[in-house]
C-alpha positions in Angstrom: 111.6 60.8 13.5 108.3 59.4 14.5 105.7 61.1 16.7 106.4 58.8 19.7 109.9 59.7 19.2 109.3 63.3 19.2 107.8 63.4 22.6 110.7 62.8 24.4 113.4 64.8 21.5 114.3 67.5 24.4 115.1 64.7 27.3 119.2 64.7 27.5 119.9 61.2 29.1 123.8 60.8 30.3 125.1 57.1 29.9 128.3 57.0 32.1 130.0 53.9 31.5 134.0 52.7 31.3 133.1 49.9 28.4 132.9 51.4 25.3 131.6 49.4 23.2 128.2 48.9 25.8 127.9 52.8 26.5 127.8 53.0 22.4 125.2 50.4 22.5 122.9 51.9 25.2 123.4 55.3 23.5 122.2 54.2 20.2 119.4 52.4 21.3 118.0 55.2 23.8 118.7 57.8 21.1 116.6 55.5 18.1 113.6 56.1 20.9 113.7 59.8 20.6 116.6 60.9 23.5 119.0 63.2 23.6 122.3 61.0 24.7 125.5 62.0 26.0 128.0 59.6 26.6 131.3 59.4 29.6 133.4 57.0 30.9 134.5 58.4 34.2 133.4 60.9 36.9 135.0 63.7 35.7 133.7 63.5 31.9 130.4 63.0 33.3 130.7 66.4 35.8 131.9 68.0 32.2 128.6 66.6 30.5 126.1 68.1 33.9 127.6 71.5 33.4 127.6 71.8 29.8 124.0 70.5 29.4 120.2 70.4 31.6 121.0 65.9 31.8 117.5 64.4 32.9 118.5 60.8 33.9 121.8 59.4 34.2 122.6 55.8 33.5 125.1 55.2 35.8 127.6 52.5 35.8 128.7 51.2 39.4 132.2 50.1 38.5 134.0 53.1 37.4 138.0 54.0 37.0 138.3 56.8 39.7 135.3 57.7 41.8 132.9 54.9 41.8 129.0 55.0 41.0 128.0 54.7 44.6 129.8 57.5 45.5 128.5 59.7 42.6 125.4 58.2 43.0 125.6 60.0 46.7 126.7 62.8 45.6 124.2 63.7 43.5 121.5 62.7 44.8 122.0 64.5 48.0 122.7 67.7 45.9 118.9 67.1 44.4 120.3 66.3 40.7 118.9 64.0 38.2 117.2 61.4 38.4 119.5 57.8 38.1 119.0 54.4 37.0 122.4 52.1 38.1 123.7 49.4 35.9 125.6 46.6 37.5 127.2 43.6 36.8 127.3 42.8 40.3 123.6 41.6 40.7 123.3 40.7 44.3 120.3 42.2 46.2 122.6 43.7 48.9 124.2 46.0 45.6 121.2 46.5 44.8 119.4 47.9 47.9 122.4 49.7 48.7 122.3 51.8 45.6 118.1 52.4 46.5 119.6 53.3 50.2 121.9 56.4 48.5 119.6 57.9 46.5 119.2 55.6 43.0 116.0 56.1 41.0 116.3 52.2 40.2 118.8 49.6 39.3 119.8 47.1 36.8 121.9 43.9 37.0 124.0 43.6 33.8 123.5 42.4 31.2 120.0 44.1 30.5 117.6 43.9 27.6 117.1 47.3 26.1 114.3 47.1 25.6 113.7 46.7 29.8 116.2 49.6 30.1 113.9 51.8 28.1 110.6 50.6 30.2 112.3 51.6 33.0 113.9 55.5 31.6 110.2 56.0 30.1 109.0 54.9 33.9 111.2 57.1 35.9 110.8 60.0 33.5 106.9 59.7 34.1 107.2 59.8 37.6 109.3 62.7 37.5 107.2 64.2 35.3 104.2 63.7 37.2 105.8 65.2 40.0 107.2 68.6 38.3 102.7 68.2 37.4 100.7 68.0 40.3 96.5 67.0 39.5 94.7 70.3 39.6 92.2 69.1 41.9 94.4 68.9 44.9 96.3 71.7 47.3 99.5 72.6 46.4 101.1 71.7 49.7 99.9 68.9 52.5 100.6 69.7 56.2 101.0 67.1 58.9 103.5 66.9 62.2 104.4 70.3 61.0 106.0 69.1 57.8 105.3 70.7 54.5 105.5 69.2 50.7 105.5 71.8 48.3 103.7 69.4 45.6 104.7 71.7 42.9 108.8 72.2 43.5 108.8 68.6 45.4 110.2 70.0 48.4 109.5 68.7 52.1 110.4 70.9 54.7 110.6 70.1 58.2 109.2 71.4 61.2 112.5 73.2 62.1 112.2 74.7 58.5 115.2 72.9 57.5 114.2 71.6 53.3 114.5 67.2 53.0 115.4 66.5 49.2 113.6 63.7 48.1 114.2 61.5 45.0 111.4 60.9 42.4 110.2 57.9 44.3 110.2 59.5 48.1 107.9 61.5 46.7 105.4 59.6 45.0 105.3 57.0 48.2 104.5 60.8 50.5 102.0 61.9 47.8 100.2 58.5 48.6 100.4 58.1 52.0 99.5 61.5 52.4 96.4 60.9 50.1 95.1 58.5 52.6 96.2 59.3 55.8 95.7 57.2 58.9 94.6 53.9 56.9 96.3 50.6 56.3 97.4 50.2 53.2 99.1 47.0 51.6 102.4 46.7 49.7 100.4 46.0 46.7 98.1 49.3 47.1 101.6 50.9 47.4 103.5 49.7 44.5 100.4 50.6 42.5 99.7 53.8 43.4 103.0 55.3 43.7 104.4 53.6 40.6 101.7 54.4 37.9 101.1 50.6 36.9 104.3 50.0 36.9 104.5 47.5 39.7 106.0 44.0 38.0 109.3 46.9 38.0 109.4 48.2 40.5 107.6 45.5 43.4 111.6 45.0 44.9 112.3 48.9 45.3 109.4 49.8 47.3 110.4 48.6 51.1 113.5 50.6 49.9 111.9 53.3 49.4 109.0 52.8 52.2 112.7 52.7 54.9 114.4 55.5 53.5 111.7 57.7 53.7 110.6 56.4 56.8 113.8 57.5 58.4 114.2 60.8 56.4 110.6 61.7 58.6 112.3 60.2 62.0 115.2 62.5 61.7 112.5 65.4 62.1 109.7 64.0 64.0 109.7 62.7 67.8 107.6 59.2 66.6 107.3 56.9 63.8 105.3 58.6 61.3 104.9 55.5 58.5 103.8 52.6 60.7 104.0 49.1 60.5 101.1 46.4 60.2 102.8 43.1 60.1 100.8 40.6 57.1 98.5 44.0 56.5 100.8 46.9 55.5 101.6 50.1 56.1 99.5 53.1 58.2 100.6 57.1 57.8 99.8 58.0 61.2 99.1 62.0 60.8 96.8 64.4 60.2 97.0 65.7 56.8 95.4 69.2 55.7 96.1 71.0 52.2 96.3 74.6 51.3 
């Protein structure tokens, strides 16, 4: 195994897919880069796989036998699990955002290169990684509106004191609004920020992102924290301290 392989020997990546021969394929190629695969085919092998084994990232399939990958993709996202990149061979944007909308890391339209399928694991896995790693120089939690995010566990807790899971990308897009509060900053500044470089990926994802988070605040706060500059961008309108 080579040293770039050996990096990433203890991520476990779960490929859960009803075609055979495809899951094989995406396992082998994932597991010549250095992962840890586990393969299933339907809901219940897959809930088999996450208690046997600490899964990473799921590849998740959106037409399944049984329960479907929207409805898992719910399910465990809301539940805080891993993170999850959905395959689909239905490619139309409305698909697509809807998956964002219930919690999906990112999303593929089938067929995919592998070799874009890996960009994007090694991409999500950074950011996740990143998160679990907070930059020394900077508090451990960020107050504002009488929120908190715990920058270490990734939690956000709400005025009431009631904790708001966030996926891998929520929290990246907080962590930079909340780096410069109460200044305009454009989609662009955004994408590059929050995604590490990463921004030819992920450029479609971010309003996602940017509208679910914005309504995960609303639910907590009396006004619209994340403001909108039309032709400018967007302005986090808060006081931020750290401690």
């Amino acid at each position: 195994m080579t040293p770039a392989a050996n990096a990433f020997a203890a991520t476990q990546i779960l490929v859960v897919d009803d075609d055979v021969a495809l899951r094989g394929a995406i396992a082998d190629y994932l597991s010549q880069h250095g992962y840890e695969v586990i393969q299933a085919g339907d809901a219940t092998a897959m809930e088999r796989a996450l208690a046997a084994a600490a899964i990473d990232l799921i590849v998740l399939d959106l037409m399944l036998p049984g329960e479907d990958g929207l409805s898992i993709c719910r399910r465990i996202a809301d539940g805080g699990g891993p993170a999850i990149i959905m395959l689909s061979a239905m490619g139309e944007e409305i698909d697509r955002i809807l998956g964002l909308e219930l919690g999906a890391d990112d999303y593929l339209a089938k067929p995919c290169s592998p070799r874009e399928l890996l960009a994007r694991v090694r991409a999500v896995l950074r950011r996740r990684e990143e998160v679990r790693t907070p930059g020394p120089v900077k508090g451990k939690a960020c107050h504002f509106l009488g929120f908190t995010l715990d920058q270490v566990r990734r939690q956000l807790r709400a005025p009431n004191g009631v904790s708001i899971l966030l996926t891998a990308g929520e929290f990246s897009l907080l962590s930079v609004f909340l780096d410069h509060p109460q200044r305009i900053l454009s989609r662009d500044e955004l994408i590059e920020r929050a995604r590490g470089g990463e921004a030819d990926v992920f450029d479609r994802a971010i309003d996602v992102q940017i509208s679910r988070l914005r309504r995960k605040l609303h639910d907590c706060a009396p006004d619209e924290v994340i403001k909108t500059y039309r032709g400018a961008g967007y302005l986090f309108d808060a006081k931020v301290t750290r401690s």
